[in-house]
PDB file of N, CA, C and O in Angstrom:
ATOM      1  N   UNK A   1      -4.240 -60.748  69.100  1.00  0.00           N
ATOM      2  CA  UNK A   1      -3.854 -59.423  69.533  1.00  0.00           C
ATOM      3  C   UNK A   1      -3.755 -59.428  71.052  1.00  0.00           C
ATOM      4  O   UNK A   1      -4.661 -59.844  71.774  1.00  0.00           O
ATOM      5  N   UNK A   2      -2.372 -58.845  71.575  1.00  0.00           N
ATOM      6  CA  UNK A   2      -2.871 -58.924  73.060  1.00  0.00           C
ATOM      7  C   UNK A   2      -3.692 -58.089  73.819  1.00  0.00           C
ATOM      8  O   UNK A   2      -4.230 -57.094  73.333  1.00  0.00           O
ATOM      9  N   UNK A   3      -3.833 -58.468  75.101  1.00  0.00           N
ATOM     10  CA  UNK A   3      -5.006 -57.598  75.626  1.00  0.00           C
ATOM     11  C   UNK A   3      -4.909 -55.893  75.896  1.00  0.00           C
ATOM     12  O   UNK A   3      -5.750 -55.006  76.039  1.00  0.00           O
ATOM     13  N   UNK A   4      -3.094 -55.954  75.880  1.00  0.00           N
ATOM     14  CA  UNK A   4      -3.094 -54.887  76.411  1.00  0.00           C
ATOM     15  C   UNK A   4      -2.722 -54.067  74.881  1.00  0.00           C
ATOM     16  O   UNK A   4      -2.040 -53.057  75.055  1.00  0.00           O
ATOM     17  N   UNK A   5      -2.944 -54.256  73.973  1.00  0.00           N
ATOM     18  CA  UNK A   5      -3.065 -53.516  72.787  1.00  0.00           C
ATOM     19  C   UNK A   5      -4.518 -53.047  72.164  1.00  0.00           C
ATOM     20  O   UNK A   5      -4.768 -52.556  71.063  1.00  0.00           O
ATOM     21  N   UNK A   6      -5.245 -53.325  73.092  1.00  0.00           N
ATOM     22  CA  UNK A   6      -6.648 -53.353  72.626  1.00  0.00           C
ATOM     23  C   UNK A   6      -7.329 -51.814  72.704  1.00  0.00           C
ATOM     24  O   UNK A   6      -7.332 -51.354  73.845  1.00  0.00           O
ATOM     25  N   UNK A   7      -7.867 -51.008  71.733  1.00  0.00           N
ATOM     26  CA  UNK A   7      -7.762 -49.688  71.661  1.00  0.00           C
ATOM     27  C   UNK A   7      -9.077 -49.279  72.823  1.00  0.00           C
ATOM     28  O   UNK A   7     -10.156 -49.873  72.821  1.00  0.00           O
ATOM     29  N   UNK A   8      -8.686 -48.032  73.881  1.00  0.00           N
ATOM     30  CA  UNK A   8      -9.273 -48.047  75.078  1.00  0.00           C
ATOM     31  C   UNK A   8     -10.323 -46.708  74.736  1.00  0.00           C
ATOM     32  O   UNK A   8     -11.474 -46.498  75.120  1.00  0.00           O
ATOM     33  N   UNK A   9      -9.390 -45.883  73.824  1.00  0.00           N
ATOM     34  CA  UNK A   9     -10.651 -44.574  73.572  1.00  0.00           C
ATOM     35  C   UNK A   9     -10.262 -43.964  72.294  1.00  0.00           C
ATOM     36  O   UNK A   9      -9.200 -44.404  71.856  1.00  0.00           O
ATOM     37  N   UNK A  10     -10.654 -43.355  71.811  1.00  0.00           N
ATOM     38  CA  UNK A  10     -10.436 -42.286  70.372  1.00  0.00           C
ATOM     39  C   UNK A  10     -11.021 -41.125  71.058  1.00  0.00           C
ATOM     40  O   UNK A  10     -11.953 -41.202  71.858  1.00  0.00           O
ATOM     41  N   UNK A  11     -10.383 -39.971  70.679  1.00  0.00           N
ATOM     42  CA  UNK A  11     -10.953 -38.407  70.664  1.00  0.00           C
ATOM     43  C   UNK A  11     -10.086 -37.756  69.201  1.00  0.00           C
ATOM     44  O   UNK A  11      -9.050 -37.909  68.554  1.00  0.00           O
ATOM     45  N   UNK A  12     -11.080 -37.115  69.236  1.00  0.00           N
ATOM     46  CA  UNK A  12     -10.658 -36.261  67.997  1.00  0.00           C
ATOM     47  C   UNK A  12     -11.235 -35.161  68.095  1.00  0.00           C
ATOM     48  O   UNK A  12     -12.344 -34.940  68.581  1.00  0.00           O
ATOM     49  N   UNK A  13     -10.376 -34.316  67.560  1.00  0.00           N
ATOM     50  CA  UNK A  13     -10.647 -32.462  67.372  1.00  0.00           C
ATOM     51  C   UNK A  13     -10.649 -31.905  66.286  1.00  0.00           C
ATOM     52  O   UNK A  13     -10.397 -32.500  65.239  1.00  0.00           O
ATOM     53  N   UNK A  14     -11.045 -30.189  66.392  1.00  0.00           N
ATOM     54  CA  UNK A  14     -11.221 -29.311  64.841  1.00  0.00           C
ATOM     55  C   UNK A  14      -9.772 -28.704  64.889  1.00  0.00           C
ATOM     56  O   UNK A  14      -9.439 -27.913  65.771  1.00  0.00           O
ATOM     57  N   UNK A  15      -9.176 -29.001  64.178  1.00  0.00           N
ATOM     58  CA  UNK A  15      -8.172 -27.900  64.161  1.00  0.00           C
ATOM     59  C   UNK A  15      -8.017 -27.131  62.429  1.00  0.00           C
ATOM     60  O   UNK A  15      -8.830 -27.099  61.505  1.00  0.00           O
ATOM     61  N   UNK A  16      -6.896 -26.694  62.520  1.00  0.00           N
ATOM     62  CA  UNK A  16      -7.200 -25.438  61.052  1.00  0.00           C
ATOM     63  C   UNK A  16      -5.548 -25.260  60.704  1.00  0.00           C
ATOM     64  O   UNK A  16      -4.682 -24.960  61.526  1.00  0.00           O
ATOM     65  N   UNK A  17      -5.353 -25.526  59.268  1.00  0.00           N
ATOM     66  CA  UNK A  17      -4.121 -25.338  58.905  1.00  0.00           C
ATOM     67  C   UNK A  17      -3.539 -24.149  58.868  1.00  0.00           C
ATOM     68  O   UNK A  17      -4.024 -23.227  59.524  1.00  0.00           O
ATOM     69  N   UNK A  18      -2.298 -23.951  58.024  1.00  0.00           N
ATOM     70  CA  UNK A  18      -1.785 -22.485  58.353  1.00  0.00           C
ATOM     71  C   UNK A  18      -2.473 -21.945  57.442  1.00  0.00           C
ATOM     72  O   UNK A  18      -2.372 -20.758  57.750  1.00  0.00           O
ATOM     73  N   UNK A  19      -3.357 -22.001  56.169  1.00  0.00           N
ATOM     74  CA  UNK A  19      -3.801 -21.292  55.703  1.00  0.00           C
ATOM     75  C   UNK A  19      -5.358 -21.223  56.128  1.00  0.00           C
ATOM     76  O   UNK A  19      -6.070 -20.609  55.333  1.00  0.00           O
ATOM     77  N   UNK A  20      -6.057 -21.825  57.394  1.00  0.00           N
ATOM     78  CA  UNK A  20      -6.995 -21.406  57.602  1.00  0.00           C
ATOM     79  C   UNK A  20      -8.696 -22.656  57.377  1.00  0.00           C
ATOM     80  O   UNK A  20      -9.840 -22.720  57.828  1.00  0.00           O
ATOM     81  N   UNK A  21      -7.875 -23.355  56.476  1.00  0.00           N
ATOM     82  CA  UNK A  21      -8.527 -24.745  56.425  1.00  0.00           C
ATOM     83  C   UNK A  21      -8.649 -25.657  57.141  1.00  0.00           C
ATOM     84  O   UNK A  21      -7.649 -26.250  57.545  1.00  0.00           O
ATOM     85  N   UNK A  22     -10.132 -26.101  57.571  1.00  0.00           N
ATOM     86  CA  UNK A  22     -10.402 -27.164  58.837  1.00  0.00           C
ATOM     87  C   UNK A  22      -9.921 -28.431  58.420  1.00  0.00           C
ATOM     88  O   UNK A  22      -9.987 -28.865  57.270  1.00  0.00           O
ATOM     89  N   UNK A  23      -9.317 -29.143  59.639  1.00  0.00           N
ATOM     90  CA  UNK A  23      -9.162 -30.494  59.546  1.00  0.00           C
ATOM     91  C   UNK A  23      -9.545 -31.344  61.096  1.00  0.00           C
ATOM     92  O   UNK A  23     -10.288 -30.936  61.989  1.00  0.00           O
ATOM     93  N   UNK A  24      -8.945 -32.337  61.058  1.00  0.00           N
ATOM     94  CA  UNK A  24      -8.901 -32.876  62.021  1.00  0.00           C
ATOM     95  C   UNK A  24      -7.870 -33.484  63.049  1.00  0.00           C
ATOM     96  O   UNK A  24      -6.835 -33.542  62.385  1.00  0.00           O
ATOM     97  N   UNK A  25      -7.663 -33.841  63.978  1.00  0.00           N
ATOM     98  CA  UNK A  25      -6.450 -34.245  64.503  1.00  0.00           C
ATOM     99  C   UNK A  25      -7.596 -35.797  65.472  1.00  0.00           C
ATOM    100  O   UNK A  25      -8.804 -35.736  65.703  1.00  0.00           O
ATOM    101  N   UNK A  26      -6.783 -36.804  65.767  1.00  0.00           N
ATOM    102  CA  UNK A  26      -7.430 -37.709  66.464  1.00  0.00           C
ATOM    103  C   UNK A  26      -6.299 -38.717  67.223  1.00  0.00           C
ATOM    104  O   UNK A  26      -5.303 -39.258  66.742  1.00  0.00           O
ATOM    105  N   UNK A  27      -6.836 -38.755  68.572  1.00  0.00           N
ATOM    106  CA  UNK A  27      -5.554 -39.477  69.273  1.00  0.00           C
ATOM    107  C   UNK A  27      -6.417 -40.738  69.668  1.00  0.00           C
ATOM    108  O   UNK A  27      -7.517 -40.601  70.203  1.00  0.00           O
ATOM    109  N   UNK A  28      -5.969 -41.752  69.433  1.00  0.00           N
ATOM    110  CA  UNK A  28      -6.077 -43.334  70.140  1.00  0.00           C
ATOM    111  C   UNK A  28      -5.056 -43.544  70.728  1.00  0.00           C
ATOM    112  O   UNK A  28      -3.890 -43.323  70.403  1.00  0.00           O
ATOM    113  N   UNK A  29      -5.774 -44.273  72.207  1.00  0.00           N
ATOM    114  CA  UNK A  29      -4.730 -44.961  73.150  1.00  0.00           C
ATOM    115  C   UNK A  29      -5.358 -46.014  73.269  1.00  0.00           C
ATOM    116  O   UNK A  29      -6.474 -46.371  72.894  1.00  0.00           O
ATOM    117  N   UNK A  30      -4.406 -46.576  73.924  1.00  0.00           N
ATOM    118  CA  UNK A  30      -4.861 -48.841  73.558  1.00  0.00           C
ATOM    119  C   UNK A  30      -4.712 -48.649  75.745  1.00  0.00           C
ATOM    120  O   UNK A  30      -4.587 -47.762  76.589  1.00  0.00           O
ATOM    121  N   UNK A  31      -4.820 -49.905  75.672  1.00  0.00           N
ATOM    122  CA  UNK A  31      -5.096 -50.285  77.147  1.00  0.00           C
ATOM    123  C   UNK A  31      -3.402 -50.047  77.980  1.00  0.00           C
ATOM    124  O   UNK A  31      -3.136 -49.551  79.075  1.00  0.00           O
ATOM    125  N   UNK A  32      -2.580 -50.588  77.004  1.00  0.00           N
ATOM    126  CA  UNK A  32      -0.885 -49.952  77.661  1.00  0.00           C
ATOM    127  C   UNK A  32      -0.974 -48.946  77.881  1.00  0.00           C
ATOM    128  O   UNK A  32      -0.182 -48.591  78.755  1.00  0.00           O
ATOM    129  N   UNK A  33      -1.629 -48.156  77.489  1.00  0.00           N
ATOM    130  CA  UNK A  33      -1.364 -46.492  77.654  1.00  0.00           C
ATOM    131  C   UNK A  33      -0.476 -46.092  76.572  1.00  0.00           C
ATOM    132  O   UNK A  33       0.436 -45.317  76.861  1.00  0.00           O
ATOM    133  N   UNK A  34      -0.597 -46.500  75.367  1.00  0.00           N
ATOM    134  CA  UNK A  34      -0.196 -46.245  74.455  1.00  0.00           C
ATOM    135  C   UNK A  34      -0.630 -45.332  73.979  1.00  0.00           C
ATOM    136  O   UNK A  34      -1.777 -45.175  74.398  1.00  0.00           O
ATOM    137  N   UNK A  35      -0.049 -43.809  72.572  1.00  0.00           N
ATOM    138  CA  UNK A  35      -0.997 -43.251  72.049  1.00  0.00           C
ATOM    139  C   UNK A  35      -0.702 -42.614  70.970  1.00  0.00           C
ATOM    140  O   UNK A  35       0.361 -41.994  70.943  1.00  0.00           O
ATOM    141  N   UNK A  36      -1.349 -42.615  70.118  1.00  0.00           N
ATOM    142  CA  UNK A  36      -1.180 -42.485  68.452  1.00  0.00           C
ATOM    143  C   UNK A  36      -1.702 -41.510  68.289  1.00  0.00           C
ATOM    144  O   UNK A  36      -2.755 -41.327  68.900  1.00  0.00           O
ATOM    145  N   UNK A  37      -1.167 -40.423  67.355  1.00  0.00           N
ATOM    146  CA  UNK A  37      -1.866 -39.442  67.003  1.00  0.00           C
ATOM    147  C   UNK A  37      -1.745 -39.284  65.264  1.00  0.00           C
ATOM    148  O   UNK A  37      -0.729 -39.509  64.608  1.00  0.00           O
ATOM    149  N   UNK A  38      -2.984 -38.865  64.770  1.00  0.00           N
ATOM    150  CA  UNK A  38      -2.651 -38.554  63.451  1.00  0.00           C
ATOM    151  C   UNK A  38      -3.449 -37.057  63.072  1.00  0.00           C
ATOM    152  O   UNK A  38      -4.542 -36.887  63.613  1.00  0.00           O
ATOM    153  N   UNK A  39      -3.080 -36.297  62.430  1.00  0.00           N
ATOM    154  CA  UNK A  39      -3.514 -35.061  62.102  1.00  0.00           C
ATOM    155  C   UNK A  39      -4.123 -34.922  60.050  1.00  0.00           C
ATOM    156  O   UNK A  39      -3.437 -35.093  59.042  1.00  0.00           O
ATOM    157  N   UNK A  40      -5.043 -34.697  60.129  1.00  0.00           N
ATOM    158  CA  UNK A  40      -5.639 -34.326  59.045  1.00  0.00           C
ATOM    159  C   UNK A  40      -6.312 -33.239  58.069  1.00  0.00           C
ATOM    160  O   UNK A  40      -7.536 -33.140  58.155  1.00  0.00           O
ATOM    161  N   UNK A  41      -5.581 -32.338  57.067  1.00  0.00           N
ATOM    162  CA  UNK A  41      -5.721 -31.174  57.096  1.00  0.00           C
ATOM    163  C   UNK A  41      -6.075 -30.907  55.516  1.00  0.00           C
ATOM    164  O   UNK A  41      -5.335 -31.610  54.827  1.00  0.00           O
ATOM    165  N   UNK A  42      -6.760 -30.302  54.907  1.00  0.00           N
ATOM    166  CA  UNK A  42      -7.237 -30.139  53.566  1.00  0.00           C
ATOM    167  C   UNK A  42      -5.541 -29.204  53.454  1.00  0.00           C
ATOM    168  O   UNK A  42      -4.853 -28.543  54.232  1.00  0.00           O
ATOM    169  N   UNK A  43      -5.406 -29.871  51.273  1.00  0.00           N
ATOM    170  CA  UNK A  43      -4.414 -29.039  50.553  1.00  0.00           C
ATOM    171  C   UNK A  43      -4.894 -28.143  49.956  1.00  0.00           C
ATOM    172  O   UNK A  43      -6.104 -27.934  49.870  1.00  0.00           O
ATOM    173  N   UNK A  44      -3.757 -27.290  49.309  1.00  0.00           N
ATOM    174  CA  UNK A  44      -5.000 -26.092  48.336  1.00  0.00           C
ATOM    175  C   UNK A  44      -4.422 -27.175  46.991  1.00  0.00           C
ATOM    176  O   UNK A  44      -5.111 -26.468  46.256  1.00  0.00           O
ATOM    177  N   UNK A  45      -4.041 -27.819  46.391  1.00  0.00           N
ATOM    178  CA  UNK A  45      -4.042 -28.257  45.038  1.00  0.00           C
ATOM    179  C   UNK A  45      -5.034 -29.327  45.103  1.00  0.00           C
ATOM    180  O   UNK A  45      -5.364 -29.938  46.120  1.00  0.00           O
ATOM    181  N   UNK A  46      -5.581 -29.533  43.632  1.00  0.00           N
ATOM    182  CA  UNK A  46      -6.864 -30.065  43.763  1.00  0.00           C
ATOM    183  C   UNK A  46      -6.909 -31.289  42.579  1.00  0.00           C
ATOM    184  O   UNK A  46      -7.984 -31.479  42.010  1.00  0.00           O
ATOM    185  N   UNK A  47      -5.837 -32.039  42.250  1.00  0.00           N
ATOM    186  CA  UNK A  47      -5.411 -33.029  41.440  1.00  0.00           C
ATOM    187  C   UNK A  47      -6.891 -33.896  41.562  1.00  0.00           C
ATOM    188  O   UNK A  47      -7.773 -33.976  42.417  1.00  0.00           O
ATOM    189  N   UNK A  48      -6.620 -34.570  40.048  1.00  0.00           N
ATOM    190  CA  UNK A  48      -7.583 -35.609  39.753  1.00  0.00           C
ATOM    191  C   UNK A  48      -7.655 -36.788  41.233  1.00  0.00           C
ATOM    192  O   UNK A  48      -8.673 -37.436  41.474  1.00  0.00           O
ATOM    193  N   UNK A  49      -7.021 -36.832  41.659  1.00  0.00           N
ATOM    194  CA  UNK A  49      -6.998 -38.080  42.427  1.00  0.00           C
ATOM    195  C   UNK A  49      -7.219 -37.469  43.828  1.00  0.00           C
ATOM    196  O   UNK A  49      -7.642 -38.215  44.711  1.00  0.00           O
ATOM    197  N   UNK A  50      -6.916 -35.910  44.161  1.00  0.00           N
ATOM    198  CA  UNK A  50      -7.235 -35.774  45.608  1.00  0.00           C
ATOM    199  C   UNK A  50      -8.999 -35.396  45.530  1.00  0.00           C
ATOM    200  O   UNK A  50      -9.781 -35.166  44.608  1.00  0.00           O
ATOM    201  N   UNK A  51      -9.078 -35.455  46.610  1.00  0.00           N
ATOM    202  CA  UNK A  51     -10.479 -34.843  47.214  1.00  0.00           C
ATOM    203  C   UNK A  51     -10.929 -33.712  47.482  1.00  0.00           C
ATOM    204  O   UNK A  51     -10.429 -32.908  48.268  1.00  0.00           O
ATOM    205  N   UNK A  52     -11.878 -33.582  46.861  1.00  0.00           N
ATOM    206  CA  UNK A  52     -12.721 -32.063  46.962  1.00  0.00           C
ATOM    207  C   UNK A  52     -13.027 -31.729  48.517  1.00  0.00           C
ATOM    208  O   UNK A  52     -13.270 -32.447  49.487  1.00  0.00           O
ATOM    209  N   UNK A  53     -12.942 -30.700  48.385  1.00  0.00           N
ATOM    210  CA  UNK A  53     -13.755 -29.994  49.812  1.00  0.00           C
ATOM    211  C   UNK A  53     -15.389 -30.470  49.823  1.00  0.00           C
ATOM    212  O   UNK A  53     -16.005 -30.428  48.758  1.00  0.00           O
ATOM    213  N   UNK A  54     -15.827 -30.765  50.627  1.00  0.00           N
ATOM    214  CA  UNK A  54     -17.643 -31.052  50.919  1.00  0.00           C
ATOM    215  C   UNK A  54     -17.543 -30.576  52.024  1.00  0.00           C
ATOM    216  O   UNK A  54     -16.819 -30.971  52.938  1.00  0.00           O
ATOM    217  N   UNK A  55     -18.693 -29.176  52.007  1.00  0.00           N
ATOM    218  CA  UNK A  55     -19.208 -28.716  53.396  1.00  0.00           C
ATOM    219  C   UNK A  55     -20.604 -29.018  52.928  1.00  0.00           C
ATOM    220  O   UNK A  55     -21.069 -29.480  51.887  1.00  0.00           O
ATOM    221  N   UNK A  56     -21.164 -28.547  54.190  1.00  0.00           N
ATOM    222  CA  UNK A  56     -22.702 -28.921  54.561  1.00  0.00           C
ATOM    223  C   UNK A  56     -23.606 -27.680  54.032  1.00  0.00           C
ATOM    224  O   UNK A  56     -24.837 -27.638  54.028  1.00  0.00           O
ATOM    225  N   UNK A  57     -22.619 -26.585  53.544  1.00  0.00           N
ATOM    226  CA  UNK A  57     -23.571 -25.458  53.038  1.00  0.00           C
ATOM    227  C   UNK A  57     -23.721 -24.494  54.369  1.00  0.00           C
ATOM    228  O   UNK A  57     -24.171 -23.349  54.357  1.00  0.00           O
ATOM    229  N   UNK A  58     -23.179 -25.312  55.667  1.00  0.00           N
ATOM    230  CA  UNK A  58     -23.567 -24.108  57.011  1.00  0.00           C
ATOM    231  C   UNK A  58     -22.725 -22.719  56.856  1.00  0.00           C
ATOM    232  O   UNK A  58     -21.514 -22.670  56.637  1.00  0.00           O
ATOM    233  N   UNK A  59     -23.649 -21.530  57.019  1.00  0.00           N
ATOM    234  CA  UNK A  59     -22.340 -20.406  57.549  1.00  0.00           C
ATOM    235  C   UNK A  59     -21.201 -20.173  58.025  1.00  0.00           C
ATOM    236  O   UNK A  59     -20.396 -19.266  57.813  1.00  0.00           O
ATOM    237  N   UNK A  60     -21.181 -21.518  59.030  1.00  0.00           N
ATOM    238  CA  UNK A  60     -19.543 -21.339  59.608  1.00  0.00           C
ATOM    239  C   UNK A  60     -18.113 -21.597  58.349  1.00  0.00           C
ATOM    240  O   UNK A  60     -16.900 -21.402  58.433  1.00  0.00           O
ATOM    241  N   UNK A  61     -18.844 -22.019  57.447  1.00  0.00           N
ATOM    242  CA  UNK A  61     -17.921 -22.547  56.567  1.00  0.00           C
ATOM    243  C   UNK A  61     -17.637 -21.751  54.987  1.00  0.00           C
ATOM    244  O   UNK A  61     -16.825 -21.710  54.063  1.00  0.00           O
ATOM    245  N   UNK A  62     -18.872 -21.214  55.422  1.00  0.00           N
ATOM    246  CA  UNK A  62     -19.098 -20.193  53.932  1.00  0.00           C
ATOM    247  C   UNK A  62     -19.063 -21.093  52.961  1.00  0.00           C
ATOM    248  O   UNK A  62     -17.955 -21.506  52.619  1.00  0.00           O
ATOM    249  N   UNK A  63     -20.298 -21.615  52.277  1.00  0.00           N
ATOM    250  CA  UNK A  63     -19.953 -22.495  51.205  1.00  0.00           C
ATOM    251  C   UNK A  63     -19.349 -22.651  50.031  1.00  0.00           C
ATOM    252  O   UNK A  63     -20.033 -21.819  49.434  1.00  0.00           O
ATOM    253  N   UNK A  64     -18.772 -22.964  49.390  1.00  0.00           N
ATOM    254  CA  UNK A  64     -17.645 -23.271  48.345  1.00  0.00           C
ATOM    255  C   UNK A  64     -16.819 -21.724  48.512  1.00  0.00           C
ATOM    256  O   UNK A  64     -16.279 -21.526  47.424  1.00  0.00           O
ATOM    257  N   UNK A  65     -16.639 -21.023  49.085  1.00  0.00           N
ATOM    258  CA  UNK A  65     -15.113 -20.239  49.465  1.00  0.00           C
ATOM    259  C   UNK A  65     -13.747 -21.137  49.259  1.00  0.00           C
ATOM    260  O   UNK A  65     -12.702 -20.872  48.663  1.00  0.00           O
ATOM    261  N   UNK A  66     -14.059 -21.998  49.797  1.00  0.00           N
ATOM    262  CA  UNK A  66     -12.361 -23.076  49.821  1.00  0.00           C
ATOM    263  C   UNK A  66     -11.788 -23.307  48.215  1.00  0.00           C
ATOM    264  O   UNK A  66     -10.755 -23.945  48.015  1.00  0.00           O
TER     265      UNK A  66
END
């Protein structure tokens, strides 16, 4: 791998879809100054194969509401 592809930081944030559901968004940049972003956001359909909502039970989230 070259040197200057070598990943320099990650940040990631809360963000909230249009219907109000938390996700995440997270940007990596490599040492070029390169930078990738990918965004991650809960669906409302709830198929055998996708993933359930898991909160922690805190207030901010109101538990099982979603």
């Amino acid at each position: 791998m070259p040197a200057d592809s070598i990943i320099t930081s990650v940040s990631a944030r809360q963000i909230f879809s249009d219907r109000g559901h938390p996700g995440v968004e997270a940007t990596v940049t490599t040492a070029n100054g390169a930078k990738g972003v990918a965004v991650v956001t809960a669906g409302v359909s709830v198929g055998v194969h996708e993933v359930q909502f898991a909160y922690d039970g805190g207030k901010q989230w109101g538990a099982g509401v979603y």
